[in-house]
C-alpha positions as CSV (number, residue, x, y, z in Angstrom):
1,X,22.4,63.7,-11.8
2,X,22.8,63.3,-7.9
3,X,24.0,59.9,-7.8
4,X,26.0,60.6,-11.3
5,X,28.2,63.2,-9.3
6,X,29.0,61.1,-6.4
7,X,29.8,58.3,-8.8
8,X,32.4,60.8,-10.6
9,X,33.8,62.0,-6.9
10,X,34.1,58.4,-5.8
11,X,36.5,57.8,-9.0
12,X,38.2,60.7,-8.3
13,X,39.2,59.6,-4.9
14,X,40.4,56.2,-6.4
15,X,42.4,57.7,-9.1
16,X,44.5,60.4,-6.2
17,X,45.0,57.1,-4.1
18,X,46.3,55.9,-7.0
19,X,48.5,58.7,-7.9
20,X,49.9,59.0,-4.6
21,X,50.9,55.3,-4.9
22,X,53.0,56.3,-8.1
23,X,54.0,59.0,-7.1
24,X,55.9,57.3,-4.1
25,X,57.0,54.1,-6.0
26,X,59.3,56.3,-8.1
27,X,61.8,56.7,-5.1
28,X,64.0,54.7,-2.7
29,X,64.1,54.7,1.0
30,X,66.8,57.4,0.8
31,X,65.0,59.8,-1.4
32,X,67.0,59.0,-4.6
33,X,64.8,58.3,-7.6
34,X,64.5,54.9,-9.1
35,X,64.0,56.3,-12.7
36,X,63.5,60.0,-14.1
37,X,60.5,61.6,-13.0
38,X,57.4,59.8,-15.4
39,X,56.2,62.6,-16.9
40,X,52.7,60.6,-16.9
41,X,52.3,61.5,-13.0
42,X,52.4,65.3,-13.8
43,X,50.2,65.2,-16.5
44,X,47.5,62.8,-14.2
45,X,47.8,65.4,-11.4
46,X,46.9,69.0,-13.7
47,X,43.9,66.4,-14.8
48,X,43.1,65.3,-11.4
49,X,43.7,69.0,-9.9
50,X,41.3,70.8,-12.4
51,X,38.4,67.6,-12.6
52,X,38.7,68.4,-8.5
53,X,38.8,72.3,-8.7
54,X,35.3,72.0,-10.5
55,X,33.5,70.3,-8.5
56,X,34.7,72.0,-5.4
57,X,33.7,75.2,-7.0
58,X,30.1,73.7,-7.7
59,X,29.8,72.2,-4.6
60,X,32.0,73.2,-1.6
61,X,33.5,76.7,-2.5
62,X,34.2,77.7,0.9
63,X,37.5,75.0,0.5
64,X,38.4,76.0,-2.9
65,X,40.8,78.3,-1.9
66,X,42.5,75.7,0.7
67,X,42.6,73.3,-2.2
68,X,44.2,75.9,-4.5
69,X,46.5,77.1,-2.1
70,X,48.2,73.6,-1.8
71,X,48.6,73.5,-5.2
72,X,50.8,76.3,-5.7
73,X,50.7,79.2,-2.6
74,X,51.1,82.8,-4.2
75,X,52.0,84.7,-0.8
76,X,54.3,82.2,0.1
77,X,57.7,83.2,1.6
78,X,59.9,80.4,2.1
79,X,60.7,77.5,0.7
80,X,58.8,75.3,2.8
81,X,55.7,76.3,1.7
82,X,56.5,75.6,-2.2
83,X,53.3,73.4,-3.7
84,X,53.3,70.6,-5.6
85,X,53.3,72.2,-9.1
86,X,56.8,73.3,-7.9
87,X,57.8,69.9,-6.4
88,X,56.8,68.2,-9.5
89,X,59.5,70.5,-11.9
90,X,61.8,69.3,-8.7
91,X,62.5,73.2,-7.9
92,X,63.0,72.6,-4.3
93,X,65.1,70.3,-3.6
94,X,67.6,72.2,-5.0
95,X,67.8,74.0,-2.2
96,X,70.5,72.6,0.7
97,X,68.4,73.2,3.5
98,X,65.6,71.1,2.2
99,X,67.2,67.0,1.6
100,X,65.4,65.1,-0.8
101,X,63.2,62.6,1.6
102,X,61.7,66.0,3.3
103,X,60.5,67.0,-0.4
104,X,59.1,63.6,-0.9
105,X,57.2,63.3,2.4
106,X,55.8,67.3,1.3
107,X,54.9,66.2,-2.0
108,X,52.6,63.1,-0.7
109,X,51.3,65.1,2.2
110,X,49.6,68.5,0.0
111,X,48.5,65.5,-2.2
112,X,46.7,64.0,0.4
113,X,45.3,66.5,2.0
114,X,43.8,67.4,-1.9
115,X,42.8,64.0,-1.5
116,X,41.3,64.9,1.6
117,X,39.6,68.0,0.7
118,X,37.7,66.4,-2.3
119,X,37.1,63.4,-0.2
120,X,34.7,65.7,2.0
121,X,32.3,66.5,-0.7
122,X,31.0,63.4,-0.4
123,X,30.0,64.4,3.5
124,X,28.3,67.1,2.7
125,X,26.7,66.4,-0.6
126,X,23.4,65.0,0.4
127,X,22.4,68.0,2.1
128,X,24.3,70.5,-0.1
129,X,22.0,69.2,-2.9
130,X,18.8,69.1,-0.8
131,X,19.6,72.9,0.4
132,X,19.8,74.0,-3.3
133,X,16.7,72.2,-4.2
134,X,14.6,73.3,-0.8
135,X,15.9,77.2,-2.1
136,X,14.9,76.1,-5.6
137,X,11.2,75.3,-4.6
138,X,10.5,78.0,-2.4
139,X,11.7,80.9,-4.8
140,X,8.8,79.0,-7.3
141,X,6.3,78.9,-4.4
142,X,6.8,82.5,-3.4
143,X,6.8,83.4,-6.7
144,X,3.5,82.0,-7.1
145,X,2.4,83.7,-4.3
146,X,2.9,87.0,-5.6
147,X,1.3,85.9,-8.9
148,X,-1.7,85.0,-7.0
149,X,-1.2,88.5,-5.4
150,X,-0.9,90.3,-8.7
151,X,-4.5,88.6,-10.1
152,X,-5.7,89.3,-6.1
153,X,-5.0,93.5,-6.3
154,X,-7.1,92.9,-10.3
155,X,-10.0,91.0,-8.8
156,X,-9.4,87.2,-9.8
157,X,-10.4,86.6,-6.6
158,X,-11.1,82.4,-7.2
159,X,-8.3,82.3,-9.4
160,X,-6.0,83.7,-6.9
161,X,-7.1,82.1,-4.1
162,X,-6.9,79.0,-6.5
163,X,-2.9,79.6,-7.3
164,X,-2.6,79.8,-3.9
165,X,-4.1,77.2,-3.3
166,X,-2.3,75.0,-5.4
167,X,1.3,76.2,-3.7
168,X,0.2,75.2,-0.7
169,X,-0.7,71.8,-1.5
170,X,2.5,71.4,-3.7
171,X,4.6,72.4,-0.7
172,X,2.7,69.9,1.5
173,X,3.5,67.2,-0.8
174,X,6.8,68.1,-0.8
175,X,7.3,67.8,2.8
176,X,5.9,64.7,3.1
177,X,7.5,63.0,0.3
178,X,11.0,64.6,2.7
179,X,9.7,62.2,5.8
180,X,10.1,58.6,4.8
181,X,8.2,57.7,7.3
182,X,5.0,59.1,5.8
183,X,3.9,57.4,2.3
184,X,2.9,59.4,-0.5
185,X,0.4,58.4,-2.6
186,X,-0.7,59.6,-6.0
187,X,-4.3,60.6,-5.6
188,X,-3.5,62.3,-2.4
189,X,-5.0,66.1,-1.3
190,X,-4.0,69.2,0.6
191,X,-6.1,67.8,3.6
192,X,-4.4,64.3,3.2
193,X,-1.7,65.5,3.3
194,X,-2.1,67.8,6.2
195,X,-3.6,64.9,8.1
196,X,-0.6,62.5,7.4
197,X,1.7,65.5,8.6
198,X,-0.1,66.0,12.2
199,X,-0.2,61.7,12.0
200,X,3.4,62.0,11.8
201,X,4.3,64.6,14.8
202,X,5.7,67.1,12.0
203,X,2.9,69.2,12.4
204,X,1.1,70.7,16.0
205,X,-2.4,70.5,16.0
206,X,-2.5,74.4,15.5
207,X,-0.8,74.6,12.2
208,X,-2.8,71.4,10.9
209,X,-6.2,73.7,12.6
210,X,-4.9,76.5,9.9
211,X,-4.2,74.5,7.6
212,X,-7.2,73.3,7.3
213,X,-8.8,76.8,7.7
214,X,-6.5,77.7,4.5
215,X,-7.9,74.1,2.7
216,X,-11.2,75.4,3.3
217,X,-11.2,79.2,1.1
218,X,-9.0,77.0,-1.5
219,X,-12.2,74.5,-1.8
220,X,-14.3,77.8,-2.1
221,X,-12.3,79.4,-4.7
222,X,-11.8,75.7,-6.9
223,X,-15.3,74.4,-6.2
224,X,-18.0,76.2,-4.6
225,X,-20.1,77.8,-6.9
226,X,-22.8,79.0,-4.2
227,X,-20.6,80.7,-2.6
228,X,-18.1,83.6,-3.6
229,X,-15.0,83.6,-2.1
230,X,-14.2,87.2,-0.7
231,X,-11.4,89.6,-1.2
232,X,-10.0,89.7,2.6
233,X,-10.4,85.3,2.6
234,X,-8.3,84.4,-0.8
235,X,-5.8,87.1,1.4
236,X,-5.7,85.5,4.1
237,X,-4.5,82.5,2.3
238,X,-2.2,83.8,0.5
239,X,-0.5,85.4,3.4
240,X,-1.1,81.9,5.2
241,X,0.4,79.9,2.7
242,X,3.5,81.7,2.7
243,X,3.8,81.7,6.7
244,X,3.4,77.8,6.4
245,X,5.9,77.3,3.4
246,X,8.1,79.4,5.7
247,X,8.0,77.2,8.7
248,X,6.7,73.7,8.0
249,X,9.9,72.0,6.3
């Protein structure tokens, strides 16, 4: 879906360039027009303008309303400002003050800084989508956390400590498989994992030493059966888990 929307922006991009390029080929050097305006060009643009609007809106809001503006400016008060859904019905250069070649050179400059301002998407995308999904995965881990709470406060102790348990390693994983320096491997554990983190520098020794203080009530609470894990441990790891999901990105 990633690569799918960067794909779709890249096309964009092509077809503006393109638009441009038509867009100036319909006039002389004097600013008189080879042919009547090809209604085709207006039509491309209201499809290029609202494909663009979209994605901005998903993706880069905070320059939606720059990209809007250039379109057509509602607070405007002269002529200069008029956008290009105005300079496409050829409104302004009926005005004397403003010759024909000034209208021309307005008309390619909003569309290219449209151009522009869609073109940036792709700058930003990467991390855009990697913020959403990072938000995304710790709203389900803290989530989890207060689920293991909720059993916690009704006496599942092993199960809660086990939820937590199972948060923490998920998160470790996750980090991990973020560093492509460190390789991920199916079978691999909360304690491999914590290992491979302090192996590559992400870690200090005294969050791996907690870590595997944490790794230690989990094995309680999945495995030991000697051995009952107690109320204060299974919340300590819960309350350690979420301090490391916190701060170990």
């Amino acid at each position: 879906m990633h690569e799918q929307l960067k794909e779709e922006i890249k096309k964009l991009q092509n077809e503006w360039l393109q638009l441009i390029k038509d867009y100036i080929g319909q006039f002389n050097d004097d600013g008189t027009m080879r042919k009547i305006i090809n209604c085709n060009i207006i039509i491309k643009y209201n499809s290029l303008y609202t494909s663009s609007q979209k994605i901005l809106r998903q993706i880069l809001p905070e320059r939606l309303n720059d990209f809007e503006i250039l379109y057509k400016n509602k607070n405007r008060k002269d002529v200069i400002l008029y956008s290009n859904f105005d300079i496409f019905l050829g409104l302004q250069c009926e005005f004397s003050h403003l010759d024909a070649n000034r209208c021309i050179i307005k008309t390619q400059n909003l569309m290219v800084e449209q151009y522009a301002i869609l073109s940036s998407v792709l700058d930003i995308i990467d991390n855009k989508i990697f913020n959403i999904k990072g938000e995304i995965e710790y709203n389900t881990f803290m989530n989890e956390l207060e689920a293991a709470s909720h059993l916690l406060k009704n006496n599942f102790v092993r199960a809660a400590g086990a939820l937590a348990g199972v948060s923490l390693e998920n998160h470790l994983k996750i980090v991990c498989q973020n560093h492509p320096e460190i390789t991920v491997n199916q079978k691999d554990t909360l304690s491999v994992y914590n290992e491979k983190l302090k192996k590559a520098e992400i870690i200090e020794e005294s969050i791996w030493r907690k870590i595997q203080y944490l790794s230690d009530i989990r094995n309680k609470c999945d495995h030991s059966k000697k051995t009952e894990p107690q109320k204060d441990e299974v919340q300590e790891l819960i309350d350690g888990t979420k301090k490391i999901i916190s701060t170990v990105n």
